[in-house]
MDTraj code that builds the backbone (N, CA, C; nanometers):
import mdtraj as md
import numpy as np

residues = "UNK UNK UNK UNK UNK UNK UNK UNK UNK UNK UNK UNK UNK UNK UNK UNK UNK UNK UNK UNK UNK UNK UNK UNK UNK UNK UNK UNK UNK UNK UNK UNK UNK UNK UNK UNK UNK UNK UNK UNK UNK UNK UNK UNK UNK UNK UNK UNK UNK UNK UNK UNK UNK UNK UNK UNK UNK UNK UNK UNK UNK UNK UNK UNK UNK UNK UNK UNK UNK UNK UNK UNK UNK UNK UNK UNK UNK UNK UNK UNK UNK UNK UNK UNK UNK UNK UNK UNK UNK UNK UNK UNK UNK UNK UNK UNK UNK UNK UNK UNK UNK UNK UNK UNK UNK UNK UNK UNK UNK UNK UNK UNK UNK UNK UNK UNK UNK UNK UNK UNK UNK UNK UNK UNK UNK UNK UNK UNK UNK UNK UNK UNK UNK UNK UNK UNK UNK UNK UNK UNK UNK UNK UNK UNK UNK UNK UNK UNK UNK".split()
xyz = np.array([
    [16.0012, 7.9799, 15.2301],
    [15.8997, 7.9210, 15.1480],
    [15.8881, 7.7711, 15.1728],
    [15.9181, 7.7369, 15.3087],
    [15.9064, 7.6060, 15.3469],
    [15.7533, 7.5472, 15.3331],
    [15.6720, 7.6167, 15.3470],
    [15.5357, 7.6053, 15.4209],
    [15.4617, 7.5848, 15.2393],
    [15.4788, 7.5997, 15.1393],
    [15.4178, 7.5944, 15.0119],
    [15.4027, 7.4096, 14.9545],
    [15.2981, 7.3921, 14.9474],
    [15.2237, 7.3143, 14.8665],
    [15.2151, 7.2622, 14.7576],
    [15.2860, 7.1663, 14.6653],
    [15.3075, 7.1498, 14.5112],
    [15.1818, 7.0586, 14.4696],
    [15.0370, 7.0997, 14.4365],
    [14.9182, 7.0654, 14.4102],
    [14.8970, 7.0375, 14.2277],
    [15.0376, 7.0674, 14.1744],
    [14.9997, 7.0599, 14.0070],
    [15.0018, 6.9064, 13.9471],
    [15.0742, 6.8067, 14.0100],
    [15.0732, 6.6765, 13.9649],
    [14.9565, 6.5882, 13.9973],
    [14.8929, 6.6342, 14.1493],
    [14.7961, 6.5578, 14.1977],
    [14.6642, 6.6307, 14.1055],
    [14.6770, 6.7459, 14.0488],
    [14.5773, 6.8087, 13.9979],
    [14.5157, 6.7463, 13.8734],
    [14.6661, 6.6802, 13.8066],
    [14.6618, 6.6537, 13.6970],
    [14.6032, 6.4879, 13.6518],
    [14.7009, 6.3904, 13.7655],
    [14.6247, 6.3036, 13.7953],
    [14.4621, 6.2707, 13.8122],
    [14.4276, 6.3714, 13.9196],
    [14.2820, 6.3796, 13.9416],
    [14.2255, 6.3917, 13.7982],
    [14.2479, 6.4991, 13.7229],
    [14.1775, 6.4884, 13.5862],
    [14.1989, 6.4084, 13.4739],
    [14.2771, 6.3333, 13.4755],
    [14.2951, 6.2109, 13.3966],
    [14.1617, 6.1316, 13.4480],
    [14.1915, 6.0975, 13.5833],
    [14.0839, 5.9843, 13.6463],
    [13.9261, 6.0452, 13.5845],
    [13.9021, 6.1282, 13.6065],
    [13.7722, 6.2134, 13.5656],
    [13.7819, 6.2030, 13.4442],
    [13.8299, 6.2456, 13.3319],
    [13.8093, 6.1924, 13.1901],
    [13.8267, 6.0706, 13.1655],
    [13.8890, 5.9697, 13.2282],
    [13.8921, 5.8406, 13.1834],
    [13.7720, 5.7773, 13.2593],
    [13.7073, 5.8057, 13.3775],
    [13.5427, 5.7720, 13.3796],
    [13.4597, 5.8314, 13.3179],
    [13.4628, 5.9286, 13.2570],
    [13.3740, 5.9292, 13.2163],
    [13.4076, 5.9413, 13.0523],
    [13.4869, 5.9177, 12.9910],
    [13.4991, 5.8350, 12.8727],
    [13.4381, 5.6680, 12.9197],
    [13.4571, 5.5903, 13.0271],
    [13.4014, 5.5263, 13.0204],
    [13.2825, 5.4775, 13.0311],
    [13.2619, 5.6074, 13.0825],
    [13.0314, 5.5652, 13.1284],
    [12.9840, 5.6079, 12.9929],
    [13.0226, 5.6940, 12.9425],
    [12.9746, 5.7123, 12.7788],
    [12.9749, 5.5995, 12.6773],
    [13.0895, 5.5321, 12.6837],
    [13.1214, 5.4028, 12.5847],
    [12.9903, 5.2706, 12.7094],
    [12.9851, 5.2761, 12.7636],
    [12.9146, 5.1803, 12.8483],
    [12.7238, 5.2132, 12.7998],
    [12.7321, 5.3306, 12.8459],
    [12.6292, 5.3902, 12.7705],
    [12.5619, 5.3735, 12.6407],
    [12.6404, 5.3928, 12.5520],
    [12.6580, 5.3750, 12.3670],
    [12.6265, 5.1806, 12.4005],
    [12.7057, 5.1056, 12.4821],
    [12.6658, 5.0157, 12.4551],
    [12.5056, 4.9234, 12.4962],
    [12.4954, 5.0346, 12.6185],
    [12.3640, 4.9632, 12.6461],
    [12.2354, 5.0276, 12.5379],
    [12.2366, 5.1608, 12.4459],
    [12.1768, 5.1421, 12.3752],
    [12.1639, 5.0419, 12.2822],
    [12.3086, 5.0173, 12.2364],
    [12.3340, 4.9498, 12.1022],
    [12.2390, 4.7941, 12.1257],
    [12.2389, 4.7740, 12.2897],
    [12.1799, 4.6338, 12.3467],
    [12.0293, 4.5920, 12.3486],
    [12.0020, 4.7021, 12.3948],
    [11.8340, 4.7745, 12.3754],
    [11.7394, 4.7892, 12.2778],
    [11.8663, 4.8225, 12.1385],
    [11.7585, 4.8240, 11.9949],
    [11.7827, 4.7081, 11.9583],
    [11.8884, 4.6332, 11.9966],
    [11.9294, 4.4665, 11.9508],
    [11.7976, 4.3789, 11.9763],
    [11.7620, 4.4161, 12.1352],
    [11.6902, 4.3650, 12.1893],
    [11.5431, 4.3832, 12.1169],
    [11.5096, 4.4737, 12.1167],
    [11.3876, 4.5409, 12.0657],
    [11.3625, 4.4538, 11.9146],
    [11.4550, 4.4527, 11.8471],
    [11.4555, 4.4025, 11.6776],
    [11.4561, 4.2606, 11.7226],
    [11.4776, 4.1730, 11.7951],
    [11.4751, 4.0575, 11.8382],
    [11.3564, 4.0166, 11.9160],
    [11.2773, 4.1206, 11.9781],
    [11.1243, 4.1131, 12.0529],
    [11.0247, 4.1078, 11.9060],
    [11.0758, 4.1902, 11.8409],
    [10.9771, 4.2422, 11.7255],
    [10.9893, 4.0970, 11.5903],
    [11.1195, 4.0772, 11.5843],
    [11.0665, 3.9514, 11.5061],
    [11.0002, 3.8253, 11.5587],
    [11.0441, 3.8228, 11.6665],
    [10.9776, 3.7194, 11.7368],
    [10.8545, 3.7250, 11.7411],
    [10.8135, 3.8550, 11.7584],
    [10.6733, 3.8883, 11.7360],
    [10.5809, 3.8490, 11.6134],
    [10.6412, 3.8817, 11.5009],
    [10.6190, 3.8326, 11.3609],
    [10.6084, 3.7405, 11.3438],
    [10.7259, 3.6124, 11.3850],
    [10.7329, 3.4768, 11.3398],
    [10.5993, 3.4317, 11.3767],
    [10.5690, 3.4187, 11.5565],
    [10.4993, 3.3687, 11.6312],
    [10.3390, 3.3754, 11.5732],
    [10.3337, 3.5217, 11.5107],
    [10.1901, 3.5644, 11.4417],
    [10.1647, 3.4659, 11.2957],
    [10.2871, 3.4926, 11.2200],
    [10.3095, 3.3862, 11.1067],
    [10.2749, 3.2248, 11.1792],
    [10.3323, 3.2024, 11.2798],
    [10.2796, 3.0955, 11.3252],
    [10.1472, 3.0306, 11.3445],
    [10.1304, 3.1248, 11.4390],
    [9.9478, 3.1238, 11.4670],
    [9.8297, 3.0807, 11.3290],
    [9.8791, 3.1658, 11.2251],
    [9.8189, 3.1655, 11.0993],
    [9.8408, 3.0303, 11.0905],
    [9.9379, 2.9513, 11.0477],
    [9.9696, 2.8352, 11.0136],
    [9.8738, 2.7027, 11.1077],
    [9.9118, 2.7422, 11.2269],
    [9.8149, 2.6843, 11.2977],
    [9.6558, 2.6847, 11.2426],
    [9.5916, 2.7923, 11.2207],
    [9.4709, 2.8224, 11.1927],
    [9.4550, 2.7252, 11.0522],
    [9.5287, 2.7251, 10.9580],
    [9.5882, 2.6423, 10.8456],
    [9.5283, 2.5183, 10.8488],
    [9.6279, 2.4563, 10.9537],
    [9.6222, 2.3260, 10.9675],
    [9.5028, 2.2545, 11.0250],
    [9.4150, 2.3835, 11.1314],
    [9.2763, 2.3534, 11.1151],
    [9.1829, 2.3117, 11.0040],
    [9.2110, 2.4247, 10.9072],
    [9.1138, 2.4116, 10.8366],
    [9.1436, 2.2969, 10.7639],
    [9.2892, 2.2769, 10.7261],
    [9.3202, 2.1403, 10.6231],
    [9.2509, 2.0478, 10.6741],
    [9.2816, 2.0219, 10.8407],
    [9.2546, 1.9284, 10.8604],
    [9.0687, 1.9270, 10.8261],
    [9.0061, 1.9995, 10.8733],
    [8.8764, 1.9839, 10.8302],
    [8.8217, 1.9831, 10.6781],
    [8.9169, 2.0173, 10.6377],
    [8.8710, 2.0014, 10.4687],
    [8.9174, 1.8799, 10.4390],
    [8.9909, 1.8261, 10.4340],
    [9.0167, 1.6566, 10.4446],
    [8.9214, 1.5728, 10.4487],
    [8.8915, 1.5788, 10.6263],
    [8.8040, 1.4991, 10.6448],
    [8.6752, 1.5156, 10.5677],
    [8.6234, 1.6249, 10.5490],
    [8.5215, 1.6420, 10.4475],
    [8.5348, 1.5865, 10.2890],
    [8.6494, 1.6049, 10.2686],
    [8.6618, 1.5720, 10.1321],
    [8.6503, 1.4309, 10.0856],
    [8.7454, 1.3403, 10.1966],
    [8.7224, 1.2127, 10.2188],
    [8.5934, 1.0828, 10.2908],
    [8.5060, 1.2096, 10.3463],
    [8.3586, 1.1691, 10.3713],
    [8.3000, 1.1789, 10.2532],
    [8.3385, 1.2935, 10.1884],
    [8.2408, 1.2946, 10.0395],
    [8.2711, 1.2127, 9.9177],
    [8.4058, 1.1931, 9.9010],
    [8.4513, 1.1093, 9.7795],
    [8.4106, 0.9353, 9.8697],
    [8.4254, 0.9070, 10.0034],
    [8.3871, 0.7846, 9.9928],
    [8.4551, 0.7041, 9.9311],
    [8.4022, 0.5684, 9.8479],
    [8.5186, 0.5032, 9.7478],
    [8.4994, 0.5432, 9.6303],
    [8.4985, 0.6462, 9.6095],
    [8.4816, 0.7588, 9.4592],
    [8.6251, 0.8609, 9.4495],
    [8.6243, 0.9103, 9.3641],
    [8.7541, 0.9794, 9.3218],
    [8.7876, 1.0828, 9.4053],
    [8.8682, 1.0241, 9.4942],
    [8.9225, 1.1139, 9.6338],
    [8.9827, 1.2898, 9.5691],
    [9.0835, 1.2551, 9.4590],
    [9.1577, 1.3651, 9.3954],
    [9.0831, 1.4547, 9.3705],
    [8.9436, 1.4067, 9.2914],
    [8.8282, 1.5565, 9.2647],
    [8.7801, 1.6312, 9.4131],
    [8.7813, 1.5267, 9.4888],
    [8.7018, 1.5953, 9.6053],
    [8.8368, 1.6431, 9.6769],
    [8.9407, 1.6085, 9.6916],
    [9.0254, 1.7256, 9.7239],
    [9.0532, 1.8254, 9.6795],
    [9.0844, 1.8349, 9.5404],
    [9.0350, 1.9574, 9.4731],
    [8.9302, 2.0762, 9.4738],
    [8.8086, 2.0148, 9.5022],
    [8.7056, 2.0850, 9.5612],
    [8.7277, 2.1561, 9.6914],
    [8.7628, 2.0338, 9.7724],
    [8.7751, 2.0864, 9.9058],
    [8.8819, 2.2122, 9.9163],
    [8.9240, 2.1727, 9.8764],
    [9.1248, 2.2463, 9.9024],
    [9.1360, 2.3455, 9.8097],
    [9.0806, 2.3427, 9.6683],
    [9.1294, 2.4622, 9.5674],
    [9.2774, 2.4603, 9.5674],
    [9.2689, 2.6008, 9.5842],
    [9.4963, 2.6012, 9.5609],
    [9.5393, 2.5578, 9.6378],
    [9.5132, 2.5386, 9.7760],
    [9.5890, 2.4613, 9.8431],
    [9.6679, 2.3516, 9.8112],
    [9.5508, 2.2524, 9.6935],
    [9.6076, 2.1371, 9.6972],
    [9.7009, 2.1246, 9.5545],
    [9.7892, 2.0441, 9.6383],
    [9.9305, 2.0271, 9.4645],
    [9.8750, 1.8345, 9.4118],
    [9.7928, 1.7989, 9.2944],
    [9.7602, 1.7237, 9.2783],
    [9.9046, 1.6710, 9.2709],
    [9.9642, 1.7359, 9.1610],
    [10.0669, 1.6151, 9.1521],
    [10.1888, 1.6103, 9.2303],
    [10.2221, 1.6792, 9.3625],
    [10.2523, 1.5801, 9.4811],
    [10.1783, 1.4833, 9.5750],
    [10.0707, 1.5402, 9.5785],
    [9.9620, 1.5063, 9.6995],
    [9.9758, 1.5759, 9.8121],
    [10.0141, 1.7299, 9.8153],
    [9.9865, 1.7312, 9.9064],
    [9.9592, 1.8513, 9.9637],
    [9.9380, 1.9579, 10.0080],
    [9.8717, 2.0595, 10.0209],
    [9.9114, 2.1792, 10.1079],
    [9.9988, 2.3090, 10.0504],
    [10.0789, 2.3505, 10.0988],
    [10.0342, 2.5127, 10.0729],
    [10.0574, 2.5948, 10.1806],
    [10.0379, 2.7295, 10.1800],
    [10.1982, 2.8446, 10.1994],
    [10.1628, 2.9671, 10.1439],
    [10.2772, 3.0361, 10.2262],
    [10.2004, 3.1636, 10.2885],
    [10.2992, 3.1638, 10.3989],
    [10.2143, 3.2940, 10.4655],
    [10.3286, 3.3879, 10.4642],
    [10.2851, 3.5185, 10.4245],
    [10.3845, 3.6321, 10.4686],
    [10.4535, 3.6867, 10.5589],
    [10.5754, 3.7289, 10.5945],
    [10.6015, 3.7975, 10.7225],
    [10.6990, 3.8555, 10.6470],
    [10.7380, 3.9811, 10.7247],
    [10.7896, 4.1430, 10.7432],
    [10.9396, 4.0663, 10.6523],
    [11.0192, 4.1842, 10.5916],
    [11.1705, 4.1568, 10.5459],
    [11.1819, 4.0556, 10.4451],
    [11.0441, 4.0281, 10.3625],
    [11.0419, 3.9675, 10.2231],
    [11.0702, 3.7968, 10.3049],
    [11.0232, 3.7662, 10.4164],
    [11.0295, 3.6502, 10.4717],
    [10.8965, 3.5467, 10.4439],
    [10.8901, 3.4176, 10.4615],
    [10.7482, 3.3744, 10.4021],
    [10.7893, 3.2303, 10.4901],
    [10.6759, 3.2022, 10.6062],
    [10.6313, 3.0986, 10.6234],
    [10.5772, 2.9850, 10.5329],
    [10.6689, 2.8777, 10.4845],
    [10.5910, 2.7693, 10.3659],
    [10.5595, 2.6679, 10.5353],
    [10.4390, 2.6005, 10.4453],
    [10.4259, 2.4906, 10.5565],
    [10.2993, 2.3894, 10.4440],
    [10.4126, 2.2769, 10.4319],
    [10.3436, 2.1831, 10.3187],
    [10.3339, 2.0279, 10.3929],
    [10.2126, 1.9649, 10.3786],
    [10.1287, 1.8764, 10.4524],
    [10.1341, 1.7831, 10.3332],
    [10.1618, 1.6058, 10.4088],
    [10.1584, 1.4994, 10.3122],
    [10.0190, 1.4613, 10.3687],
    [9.8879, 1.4151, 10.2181],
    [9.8224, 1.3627, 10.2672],
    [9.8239, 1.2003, 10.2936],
    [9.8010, 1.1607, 10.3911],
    [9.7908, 0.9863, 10.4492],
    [9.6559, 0.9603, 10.4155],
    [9.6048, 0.9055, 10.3171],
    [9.5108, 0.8072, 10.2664],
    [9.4550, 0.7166, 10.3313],
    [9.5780, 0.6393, 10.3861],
    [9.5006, 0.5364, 10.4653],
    [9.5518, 0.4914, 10.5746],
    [9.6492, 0.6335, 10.6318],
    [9.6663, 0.6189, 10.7628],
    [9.5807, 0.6634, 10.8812],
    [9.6645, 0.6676, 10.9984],
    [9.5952, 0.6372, 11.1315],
    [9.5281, 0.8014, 11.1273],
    [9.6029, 0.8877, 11.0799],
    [9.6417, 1.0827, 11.0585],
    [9.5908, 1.0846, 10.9191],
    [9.5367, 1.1916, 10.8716],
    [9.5121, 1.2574, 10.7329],
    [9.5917, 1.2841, 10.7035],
    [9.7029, 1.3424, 10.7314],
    [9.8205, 1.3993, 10.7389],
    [9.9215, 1.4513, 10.8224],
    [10.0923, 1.4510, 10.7254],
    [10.1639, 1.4710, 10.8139],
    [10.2172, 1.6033, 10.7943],
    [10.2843, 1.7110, 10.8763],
    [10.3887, 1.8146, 10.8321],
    [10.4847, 1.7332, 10.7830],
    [10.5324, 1.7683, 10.6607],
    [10.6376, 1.7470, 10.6409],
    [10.7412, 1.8828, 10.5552],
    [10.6674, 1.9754, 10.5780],
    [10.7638, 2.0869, 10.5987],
    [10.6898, 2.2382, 10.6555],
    [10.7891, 2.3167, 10.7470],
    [10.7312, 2.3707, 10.8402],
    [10.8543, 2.4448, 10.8564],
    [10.8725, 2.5365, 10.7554],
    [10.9828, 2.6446, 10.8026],
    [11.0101, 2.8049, 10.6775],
    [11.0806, 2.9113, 10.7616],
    [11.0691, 3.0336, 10.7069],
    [11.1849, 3.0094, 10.6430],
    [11.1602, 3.1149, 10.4864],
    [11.2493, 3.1251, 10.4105],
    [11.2517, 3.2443, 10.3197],
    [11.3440, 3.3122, 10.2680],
    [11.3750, 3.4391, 10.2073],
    [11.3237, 3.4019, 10.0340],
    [11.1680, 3.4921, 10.0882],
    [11.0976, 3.5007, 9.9595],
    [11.1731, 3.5722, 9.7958],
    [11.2310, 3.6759, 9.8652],
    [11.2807, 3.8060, 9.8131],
    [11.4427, 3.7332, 9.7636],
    [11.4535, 3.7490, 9.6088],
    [11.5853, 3.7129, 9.5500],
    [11.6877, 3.8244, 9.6355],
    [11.8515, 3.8220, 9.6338],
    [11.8971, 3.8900, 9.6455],
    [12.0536, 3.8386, 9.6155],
    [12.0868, 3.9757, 9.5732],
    [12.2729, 3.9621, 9.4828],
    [12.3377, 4.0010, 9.5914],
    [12.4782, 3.9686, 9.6290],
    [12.5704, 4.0296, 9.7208],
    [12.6252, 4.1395, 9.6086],
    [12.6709, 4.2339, 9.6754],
    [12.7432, 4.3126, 9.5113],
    [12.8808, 4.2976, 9.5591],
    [12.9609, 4.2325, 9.5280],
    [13.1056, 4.2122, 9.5303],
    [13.1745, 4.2441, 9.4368],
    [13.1424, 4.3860, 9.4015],
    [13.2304, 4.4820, 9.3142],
    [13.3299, 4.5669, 9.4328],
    [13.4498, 4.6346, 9.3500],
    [13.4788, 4.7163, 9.4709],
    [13.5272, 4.8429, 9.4038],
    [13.4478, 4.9148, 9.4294],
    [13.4958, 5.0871, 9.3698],
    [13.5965, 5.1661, 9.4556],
    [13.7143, 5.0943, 9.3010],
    [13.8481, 5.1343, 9.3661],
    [13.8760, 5.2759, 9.2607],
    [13.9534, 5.3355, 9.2860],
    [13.9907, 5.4929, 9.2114],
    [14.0894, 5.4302, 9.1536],
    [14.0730, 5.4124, 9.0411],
    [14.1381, 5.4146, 8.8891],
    [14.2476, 5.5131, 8.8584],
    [14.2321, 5.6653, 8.9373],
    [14.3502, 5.7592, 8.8945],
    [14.2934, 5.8368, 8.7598],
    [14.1382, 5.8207, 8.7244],
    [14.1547, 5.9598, 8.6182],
    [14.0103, 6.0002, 8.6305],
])
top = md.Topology()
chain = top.add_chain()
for i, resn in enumerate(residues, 1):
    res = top.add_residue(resn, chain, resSeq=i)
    for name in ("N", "CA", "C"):
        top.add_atom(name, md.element.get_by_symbol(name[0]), res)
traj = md.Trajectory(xyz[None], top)
């Protein structure tokens, strides 16, 4: 029985190697989904903000043209009524200055509030221009532990 072959260790080896690749293309796998919807939820807000943006832009058009109108019409007459007119809710008399919020997805809200310049070079400046969590929310830092009855 010189001539016999002992094939059970190399057999065994071999199938280790084979389950341990492909335990690893599976976990590699799992991760490039996990990367993909990351990605995707990160295309998609971006998507949102940028639209929230745009709006704001469109905004600042119109402020700006209601301004100048308002301040062609009041002349050296009572600027405050004719911003009022012009602006409606927009305008916060008693800051001066004229601020919107726009909506976006996840209870999020574009504020973007404008100082008016009277008798500067600009009608106005941004002086605030950022998203913030419309929607209250509690952490619940209780912990439901088993009591035993």
């Amino acid at each position: 029985m010189k001539g016999r072959m002992n094939i059970g260790s190399t057999s065994l080896i071999l199938i280790f190697i084979v389950l341990c690749l492909a335990t690893f293309g599976l976990l590699s796998l799992s991760s490039a989904k996990g990367d993909w919807n990351l990605a995707q939820k990160g295309a998609a807000s971006a998507l949102i903000y940028y639209q929230a943006d745009r709006e704001g832009e469109n905004f600042l058009e119109m402020a700006d043209k209601k301004l100048q109108e308002a301040f062609l019409s009041a002349g050296s007459g009572d600027v405050e009524t004719a911003l009022e007119v012009a602006l409606g809710d927009y305008y916060r008399k008693e800051t001066g200055t004229v601020e919107t919020d726009i909506p976006m997805e996840y209870g999020q809200v574009l504020h973007i509030e404008l100082r008016i310049n009277e008798g500067g070079s600009t009608l106005f400046e941004i002086s605030e221009w950022k998203v913030f969590n419309q929607d209250e929310y509690e952490i619940d830092d209780s912990m439901p532990v088993w009591t035993g009855v």
